[in-house]
Short mmCIF file of the C-alpha atoms (twelve columns), coordinates in Angstrom:
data_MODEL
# 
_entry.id   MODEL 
# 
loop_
_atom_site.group_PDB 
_atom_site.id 
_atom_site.type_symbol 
_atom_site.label_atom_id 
_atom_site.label_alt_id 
_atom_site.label_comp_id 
_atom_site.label_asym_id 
_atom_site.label_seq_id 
_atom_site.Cartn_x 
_atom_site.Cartn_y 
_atom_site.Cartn_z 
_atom_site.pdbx_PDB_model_num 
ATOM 1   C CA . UNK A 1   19.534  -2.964  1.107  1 
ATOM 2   C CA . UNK A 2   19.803  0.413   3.092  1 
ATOM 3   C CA . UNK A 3   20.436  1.901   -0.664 1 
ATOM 4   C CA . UNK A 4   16.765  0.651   -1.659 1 
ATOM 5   C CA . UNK A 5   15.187  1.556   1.458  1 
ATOM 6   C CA . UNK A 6   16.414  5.353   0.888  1 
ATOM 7   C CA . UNK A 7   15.189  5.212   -2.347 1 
ATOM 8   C CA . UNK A 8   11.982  4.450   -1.620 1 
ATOM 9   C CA . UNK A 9   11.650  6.542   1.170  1 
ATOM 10  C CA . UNK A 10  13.231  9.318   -1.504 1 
ATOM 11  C CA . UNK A 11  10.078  8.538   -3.820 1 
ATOM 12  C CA . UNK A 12  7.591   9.784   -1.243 1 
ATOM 13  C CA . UNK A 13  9.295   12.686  -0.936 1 
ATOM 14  C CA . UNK A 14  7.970   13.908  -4.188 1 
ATOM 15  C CA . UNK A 15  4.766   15.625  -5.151 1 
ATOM 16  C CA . UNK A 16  3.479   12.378  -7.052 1 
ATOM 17  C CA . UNK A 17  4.390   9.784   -3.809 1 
ATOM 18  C CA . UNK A 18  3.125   12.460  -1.154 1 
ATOM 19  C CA . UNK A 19  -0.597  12.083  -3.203 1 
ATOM 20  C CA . UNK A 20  0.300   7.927   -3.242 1 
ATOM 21  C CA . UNK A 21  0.976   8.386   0.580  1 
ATOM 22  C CA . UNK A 22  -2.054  9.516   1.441  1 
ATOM 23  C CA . UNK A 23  -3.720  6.898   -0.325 1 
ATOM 24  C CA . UNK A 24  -1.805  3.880   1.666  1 
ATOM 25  C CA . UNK A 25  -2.173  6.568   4.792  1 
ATOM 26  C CA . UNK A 26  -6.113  5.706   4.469  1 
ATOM 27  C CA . UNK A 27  -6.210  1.976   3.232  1 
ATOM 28  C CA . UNK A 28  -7.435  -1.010  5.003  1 
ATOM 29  C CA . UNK A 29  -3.557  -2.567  4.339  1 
ATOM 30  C CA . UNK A 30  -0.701  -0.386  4.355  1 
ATOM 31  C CA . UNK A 31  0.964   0.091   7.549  1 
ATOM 32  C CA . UNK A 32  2.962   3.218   8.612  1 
ATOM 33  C CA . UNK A 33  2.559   5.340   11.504 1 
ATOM 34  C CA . UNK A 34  2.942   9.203   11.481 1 
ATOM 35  C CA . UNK A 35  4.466   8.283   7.774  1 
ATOM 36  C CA . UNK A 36  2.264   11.334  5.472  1 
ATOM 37  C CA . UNK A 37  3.368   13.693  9.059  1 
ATOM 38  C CA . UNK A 38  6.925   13.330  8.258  1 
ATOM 39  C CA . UNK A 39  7.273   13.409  4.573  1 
ATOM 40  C CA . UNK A 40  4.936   16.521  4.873  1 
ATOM 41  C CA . UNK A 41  7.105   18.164  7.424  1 
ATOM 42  C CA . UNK A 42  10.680  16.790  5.448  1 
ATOM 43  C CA . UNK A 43  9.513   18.688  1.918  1 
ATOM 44  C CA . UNK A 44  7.674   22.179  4.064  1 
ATOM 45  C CA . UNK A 45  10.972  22.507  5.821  1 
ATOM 46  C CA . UNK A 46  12.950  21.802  2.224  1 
ATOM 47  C CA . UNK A 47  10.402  24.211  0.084  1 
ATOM 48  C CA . UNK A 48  8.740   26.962  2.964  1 
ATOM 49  C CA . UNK A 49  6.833   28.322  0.366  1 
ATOM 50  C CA . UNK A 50  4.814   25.506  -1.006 1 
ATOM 51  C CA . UNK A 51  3.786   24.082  2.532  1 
ATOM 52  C CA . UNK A 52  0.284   24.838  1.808  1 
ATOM 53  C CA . UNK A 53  0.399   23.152  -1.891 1 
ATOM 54  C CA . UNK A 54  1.758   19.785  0.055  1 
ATOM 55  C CA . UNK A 55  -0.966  20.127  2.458  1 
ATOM 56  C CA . UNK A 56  -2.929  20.241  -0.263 1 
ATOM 57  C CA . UNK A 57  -2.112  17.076  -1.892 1 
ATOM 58  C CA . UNK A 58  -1.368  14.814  1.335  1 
ATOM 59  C CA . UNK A 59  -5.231  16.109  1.902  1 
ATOM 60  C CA . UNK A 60  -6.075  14.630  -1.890 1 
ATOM 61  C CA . UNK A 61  -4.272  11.434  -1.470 1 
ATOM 62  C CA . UNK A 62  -5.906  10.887  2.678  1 
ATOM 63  C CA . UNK A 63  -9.678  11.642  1.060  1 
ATOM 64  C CA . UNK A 64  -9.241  9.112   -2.177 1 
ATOM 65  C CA . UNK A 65  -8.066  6.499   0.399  1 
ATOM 66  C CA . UNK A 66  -10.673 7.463   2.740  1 
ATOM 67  C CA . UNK A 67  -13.146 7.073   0.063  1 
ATOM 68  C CA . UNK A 68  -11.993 4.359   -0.743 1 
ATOM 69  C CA . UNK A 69  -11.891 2.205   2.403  1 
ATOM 70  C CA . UNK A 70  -15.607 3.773   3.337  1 
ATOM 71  C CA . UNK A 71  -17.159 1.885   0.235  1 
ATOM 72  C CA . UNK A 72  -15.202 -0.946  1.302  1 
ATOM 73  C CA . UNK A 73  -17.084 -1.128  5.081  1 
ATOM 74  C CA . UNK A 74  -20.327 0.098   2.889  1 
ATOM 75  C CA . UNK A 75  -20.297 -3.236  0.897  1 
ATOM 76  C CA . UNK A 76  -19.281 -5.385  3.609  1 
ATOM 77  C CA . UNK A 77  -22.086 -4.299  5.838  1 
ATOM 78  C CA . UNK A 78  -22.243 -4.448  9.601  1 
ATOM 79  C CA . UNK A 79  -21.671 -8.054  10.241 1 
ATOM 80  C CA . UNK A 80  -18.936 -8.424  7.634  1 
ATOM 81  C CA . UNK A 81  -17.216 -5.546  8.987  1 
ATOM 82  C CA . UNK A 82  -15.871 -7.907  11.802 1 
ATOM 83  C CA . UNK A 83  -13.546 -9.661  9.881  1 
ATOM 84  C CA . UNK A 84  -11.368 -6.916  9.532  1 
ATOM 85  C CA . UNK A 85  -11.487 -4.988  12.496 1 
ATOM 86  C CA . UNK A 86  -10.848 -6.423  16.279 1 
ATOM 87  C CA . UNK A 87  -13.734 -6.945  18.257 1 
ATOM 88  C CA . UNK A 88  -12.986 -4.286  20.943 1 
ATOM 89  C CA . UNK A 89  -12.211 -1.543  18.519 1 
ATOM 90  C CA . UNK A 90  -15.288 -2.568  16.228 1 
ATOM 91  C CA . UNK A 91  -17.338 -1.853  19.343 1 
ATOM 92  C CA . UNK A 92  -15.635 1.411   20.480 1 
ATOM 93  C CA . UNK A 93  -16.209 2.383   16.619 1 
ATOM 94  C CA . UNK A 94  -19.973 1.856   16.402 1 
ATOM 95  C CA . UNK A 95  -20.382 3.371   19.784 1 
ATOM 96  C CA . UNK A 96  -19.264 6.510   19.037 1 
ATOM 97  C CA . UNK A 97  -21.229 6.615   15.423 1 
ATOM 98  C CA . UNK A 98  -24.166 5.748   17.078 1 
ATOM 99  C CA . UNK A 99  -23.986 8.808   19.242 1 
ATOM 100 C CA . UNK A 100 -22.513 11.189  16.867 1 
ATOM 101 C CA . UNK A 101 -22.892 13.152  13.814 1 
ATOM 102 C CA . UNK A 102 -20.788 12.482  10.878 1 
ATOM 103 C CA . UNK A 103 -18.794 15.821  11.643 1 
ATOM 104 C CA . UNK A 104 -18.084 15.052  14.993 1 
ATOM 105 C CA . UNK A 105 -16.620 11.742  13.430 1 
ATOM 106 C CA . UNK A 106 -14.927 13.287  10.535 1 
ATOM 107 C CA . UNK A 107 -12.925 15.154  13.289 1 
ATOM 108 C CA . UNK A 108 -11.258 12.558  14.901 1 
ATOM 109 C CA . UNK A 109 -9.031  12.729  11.312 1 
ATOM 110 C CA . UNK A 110 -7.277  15.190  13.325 1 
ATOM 111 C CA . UNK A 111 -5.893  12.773  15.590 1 
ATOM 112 C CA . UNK A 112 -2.834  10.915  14.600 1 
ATOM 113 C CA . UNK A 113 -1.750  7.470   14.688 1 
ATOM 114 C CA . UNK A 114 -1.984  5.129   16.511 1 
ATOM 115 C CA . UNK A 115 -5.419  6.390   16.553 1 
ATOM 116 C CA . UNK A 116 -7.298  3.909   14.606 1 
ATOM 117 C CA . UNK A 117 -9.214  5.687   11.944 1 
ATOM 118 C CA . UNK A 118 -8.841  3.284   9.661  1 
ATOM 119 C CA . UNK A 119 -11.345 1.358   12.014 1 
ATOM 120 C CA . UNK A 120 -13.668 4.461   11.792 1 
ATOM 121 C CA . UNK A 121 -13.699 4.740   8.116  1 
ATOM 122 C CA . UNK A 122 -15.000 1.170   7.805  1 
ATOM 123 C CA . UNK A 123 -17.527 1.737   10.022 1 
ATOM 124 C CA . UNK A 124 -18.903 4.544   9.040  1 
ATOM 125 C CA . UNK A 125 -19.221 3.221   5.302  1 
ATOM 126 C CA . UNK A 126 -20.761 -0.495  7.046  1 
ATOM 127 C CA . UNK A 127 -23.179 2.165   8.688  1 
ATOM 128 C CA . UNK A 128 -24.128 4.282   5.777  1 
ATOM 129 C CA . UNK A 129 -23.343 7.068   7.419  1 
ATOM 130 C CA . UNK A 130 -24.006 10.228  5.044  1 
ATOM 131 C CA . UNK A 131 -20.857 10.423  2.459  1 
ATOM 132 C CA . UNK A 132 -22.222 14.454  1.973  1 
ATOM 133 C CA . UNK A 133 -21.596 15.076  5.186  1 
ATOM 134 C CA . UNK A 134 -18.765 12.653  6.482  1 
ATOM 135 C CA . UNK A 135 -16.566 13.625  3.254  1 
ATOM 136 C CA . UNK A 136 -16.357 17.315  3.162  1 
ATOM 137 C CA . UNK A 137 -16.040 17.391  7.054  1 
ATOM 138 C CA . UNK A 138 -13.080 14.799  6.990  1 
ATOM 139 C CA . UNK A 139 -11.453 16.778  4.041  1 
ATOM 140 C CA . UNK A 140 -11.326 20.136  5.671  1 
ATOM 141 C CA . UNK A 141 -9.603  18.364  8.817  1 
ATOM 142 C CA . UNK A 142 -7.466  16.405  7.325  1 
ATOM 143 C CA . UNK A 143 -6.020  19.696  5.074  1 
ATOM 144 C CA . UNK A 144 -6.139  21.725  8.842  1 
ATOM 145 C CA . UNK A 145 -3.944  19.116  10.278 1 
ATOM 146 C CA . UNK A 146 -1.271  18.961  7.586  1 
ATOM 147 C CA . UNK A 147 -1.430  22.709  7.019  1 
ATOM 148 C CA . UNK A 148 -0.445  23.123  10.658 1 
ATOM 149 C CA . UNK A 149 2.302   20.456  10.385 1 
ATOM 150 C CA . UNK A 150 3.723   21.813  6.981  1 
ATOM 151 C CA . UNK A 151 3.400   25.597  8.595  1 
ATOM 152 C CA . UNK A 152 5.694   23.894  11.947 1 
ATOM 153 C CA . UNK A 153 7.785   22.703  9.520  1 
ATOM 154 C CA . UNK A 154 7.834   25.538  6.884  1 
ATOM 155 C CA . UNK A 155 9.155   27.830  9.934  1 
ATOM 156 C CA . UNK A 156 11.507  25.649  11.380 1 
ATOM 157 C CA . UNK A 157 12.969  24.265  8.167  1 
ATOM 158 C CA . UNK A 158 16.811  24.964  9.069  1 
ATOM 159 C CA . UNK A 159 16.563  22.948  12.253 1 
ATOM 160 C CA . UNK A 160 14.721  19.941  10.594 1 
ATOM 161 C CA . UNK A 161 17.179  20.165  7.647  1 
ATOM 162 C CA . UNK A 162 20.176  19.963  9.681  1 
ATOM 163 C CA . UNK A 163 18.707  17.305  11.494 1 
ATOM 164 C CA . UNK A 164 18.037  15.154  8.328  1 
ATOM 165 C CA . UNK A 165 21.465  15.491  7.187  1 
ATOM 166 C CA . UNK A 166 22.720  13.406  10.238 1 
ATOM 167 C CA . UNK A 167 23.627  9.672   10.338 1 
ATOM 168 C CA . UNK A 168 20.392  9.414   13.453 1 
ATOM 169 C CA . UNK A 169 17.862  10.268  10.760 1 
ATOM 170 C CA . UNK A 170 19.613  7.530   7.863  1 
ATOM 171 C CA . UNK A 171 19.088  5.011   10.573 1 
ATOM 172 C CA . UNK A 172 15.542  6.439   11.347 1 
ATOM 173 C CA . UNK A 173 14.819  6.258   7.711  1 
ATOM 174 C CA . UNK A 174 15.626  2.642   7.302  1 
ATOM 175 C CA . UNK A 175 13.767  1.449   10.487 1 
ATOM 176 C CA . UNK A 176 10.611  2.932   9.355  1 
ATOM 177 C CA . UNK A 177 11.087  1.587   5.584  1 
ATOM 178 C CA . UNK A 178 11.659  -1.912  7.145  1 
ATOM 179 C CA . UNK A 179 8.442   -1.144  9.599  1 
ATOM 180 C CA . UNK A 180 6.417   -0.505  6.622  1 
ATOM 181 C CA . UNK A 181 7.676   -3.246  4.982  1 
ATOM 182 C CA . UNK A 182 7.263   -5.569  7.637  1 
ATOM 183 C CA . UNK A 183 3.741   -4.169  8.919  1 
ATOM 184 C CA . UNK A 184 1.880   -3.882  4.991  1 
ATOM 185 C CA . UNK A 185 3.109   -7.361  4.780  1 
ATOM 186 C CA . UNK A 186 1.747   -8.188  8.277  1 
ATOM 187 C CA . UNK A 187 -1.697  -6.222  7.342  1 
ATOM 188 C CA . UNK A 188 -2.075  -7.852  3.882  1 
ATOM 189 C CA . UNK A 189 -2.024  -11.194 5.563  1 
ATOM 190 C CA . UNK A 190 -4.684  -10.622 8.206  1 
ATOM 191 C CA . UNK A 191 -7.034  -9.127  5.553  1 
ATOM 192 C CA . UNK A 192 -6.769  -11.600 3.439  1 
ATOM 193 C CA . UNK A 193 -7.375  -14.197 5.821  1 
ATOM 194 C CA . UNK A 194 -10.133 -12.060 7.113  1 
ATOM 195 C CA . UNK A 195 -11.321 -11.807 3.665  1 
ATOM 196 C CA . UNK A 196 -11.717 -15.256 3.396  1 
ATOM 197 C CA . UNK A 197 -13.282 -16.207 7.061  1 
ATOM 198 C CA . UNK A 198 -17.141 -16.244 6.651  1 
ATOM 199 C CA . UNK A 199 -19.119 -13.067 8.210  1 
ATOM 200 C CA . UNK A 200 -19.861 -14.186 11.804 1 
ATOM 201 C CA . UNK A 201 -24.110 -13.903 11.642 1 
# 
């Protein structure tokens, strides 16, 4: 089990499952938090040089998810939207898109989990907020925040390397494959169940 947990962690650790990352990182289901942060600090502190080029793609992976879950809240619509997001942060959600621009939203991608983005993204696309705008102004934050992580990381790379050869980080490995496991699983259920509940009028 612990073998098949490290290999799966080991297949985001690659250019291809960084991009795949950031596509769960942004979806309505997959659960992981702080999961693109690490791998993105784990392969700066293993290649310095190519920080920036992992930024890069953890950026294309986040925006193609983002995308995605946006169209999702578009087609639901405001009142469908409530099946998949909990009342309370629904309402924090619209409140601050009601008040603010679609950069000023597209900057709170710089705050990590648990911050609930995910929440955000839906409600931005159930509130046609402007895609032109939002999109560009999400990208650009998303790429500052893991350039700034993989730079951390790029510099510090011995420490973090040493670190990650010790039994602490095996054991941190498999808790957070099982977590992902356990909380996708979790997710997938409560969408689908919210996918199925009628839109409350």
């Amino acid at each position: 089990m612990r073998s098949l947990l490290n290999s799966l962690f080991s297949y985001f650790l690659t250019p291809a499952g960084l991009v795949l990352l950031g596509v769960l990182d942004s979806s309505v289901v997959f659960f992981l938090p702080l999961g693109i942060d690490v791998v993105i600090v784990i392969l700066s502190a293993r290649e310095p040089d190519l920080f920036w080029v992992y930024a890069l793609l953890a950026t294309t992976g986040s925006m193609a998810g983002a995308m995605a879950t946006y169209w999702l809240g578009r087609k639901v619509g405001e009142h469908g939207i409530a099946r998949f997001v909990p009342r309370a942060t629904l309402r924090r959600a619209q409140s601050r898109i009601g008040r603010s621009a679609a950069y000023t939203i597209a900057a709170l991608g710089a705050i990590p989990p648990p911050f609930p983005f995910t929440a955000f993204l839906l409600t931005s696309g159930a509130c046609r907020l402007n895609p032109w705008s939002f999109f560009p102004a999400l990208a650009l934050v998303r790429f500052a925040r893991f350039l700034a992580e993989g730079g951390l990381a790029a510099y510090y790379g011995g420490g973090i390397l040493a670190w990650m050869r010790s039994p602490l980080f095996t054991g941190i490995v498999v808790a957070l494959s099982v977590l992902a496991i356990v909380g996708t699983i979790v997710s997938g259920i409560a969408v689908y169940r919210a996918a199925r509940r009628p839109a409350a009028p």
